[in-house]
VMD Tcl script that draws the C-alpha trace (Angstrom):
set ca {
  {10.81 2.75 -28.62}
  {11.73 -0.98 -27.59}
  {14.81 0.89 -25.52}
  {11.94 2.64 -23.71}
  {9.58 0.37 -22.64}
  {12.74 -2.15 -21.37}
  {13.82 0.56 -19.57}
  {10.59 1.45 -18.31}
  {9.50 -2.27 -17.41}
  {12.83 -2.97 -15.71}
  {13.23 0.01 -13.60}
  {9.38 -0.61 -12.41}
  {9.91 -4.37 -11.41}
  {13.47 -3.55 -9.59}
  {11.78 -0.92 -7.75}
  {8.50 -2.80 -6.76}
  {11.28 -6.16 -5.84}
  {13.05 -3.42 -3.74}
  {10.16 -2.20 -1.91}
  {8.72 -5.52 -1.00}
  {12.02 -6.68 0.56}
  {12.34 -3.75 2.62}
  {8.68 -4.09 3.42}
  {9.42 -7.76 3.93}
  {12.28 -6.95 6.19}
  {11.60 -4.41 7.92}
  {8.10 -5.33 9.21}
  {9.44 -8.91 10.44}
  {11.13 -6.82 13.18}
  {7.66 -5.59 14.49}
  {6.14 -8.94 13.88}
  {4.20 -8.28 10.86}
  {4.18 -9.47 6.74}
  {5.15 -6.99 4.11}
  {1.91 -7.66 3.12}
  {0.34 -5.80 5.76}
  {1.88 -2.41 5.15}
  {-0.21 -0.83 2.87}
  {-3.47 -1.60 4.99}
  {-1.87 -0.16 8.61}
  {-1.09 2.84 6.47}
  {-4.08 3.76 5.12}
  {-6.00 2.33 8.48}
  {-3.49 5.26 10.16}
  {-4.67 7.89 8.03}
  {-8.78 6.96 8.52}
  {-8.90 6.96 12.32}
  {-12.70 6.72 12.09}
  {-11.82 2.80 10.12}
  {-12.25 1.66 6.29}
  {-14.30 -1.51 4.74}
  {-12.29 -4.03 2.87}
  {-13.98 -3.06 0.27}
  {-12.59 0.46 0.67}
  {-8.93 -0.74 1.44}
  {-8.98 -3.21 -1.79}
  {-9.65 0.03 -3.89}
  {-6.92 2.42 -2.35}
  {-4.59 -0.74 -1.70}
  {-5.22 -2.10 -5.42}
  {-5.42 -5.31 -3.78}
  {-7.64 -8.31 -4.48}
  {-10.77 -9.26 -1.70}
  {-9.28 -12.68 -0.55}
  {-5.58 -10.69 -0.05}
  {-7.48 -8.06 2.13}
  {-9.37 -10.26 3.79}
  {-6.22 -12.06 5.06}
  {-4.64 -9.26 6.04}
  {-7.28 -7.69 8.07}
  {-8.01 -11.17 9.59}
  {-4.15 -11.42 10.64}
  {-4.84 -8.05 12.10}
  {-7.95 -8.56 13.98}
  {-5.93 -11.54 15.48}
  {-2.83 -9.97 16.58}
  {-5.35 -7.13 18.40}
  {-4.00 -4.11 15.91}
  {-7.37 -3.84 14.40}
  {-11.08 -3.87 15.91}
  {-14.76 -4.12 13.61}
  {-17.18 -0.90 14.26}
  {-20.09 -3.35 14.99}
  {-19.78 -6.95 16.37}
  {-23.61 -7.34 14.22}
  {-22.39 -6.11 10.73}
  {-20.69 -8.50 8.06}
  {-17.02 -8.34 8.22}
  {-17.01 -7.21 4.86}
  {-19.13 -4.10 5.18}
  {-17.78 -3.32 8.86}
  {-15.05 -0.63 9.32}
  {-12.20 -1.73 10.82}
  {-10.00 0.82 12.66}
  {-7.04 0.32 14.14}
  {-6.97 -0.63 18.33}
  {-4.44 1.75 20.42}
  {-1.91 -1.47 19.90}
  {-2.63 -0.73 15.94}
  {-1.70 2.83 16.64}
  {1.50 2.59 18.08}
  {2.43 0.03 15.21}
  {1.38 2.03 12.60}
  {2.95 4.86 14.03}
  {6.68 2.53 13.47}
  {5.32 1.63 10.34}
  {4.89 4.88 8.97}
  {8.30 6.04 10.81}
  {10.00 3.30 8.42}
  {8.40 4.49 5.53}
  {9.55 8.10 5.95}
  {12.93 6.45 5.97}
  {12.97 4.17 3.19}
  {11.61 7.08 1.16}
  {14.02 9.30 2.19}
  {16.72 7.28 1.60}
  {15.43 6.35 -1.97}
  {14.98 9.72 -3.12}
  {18.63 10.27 -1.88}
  {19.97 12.63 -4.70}
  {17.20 13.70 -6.44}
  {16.03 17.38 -6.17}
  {12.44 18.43 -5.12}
  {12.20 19.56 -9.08}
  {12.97 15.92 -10.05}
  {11.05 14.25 -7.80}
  {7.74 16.53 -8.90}
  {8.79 16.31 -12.32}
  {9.02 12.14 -11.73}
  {5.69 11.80 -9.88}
  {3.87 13.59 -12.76}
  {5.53 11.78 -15.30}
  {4.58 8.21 -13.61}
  {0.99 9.02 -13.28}
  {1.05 9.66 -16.44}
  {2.36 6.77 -17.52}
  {-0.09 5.08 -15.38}
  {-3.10 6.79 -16.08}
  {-2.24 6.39 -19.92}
  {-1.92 2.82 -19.14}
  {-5.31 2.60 -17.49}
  {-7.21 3.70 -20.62}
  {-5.15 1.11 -22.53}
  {-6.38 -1.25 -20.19}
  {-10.29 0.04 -20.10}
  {-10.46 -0.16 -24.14}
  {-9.19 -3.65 -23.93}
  {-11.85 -4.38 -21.28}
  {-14.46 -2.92 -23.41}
  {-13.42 -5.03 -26.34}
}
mol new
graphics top color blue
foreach p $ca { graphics top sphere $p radius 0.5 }
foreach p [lrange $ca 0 end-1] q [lrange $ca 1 end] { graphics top cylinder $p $q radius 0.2 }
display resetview
């Protein structure tokens, strides 16, 4: 049992420290943090624009971190706010053509790095993996909730 969860807890942090350099890497040579992967991703697949409130839920990110991020963004012209009147908070933000075309390399480089991670593994073990980790995850979660409750 001990075996498992080292193995388990190991293999997750060398794969999240492995995805954050490339993320890290990679998106210095477009200008960009690591950190602001995950929100020109999701930003690319909502063309009409998300909240921060929406991309702290999908991004599983905290408000201040999102807020930063979108505010580096708006700055660098990749993203624009629906309405000039509404709280930046509760406006969509969608991303500007600029944002496209970024987005667009963005997502190009995470086709790659996930292709090149999954190097070796067949289409079986890669569905059989996926289910397995949400598993694990959503078994987690009620772990969590019960503790939460008390």
């Amino acid at each position: 049992m001990i075996d498992r969860f080292e193995k388990l807890t190991i293999g997750i942090a060398q794969i999240y420290k492995n995805i954050q350099r490339i993320k890290k890497c990679r998106m210095k040579e477009i200008g960009l943090k690591g950190s602001h992967v995950m929100c020109m991703y999701y930003l690319s697949n909502h063309p009409d624009g998300l909240t921060a409130t929406d991309l702290c839920e999908i991004c599983k990110e905290d408000k201040a971190g999102i807020s930063r991020i979108l505010s580096d963004l708006a700055q660098n012209g990749y993203i624009r706010y629906e309405s000039a009147n509404d709280k930046k908070y509760r406006a969509k933000a969608a991303l500007t053509s600029k944002g496209r075309t970024c987005a667009a390399q963005v997502n190009d480089m995470i086709i790659r790095a996930t292709e090149k991670g999954g190097n070796g593994i067949t289409q079986e073990e890669r569905e059989i993996f996926y289910r397995v980790l949400f598993q694990i995850s959503e078994n987690l979660n009620r772990i969590c909730t019960e503790l939460d409750n008390y």
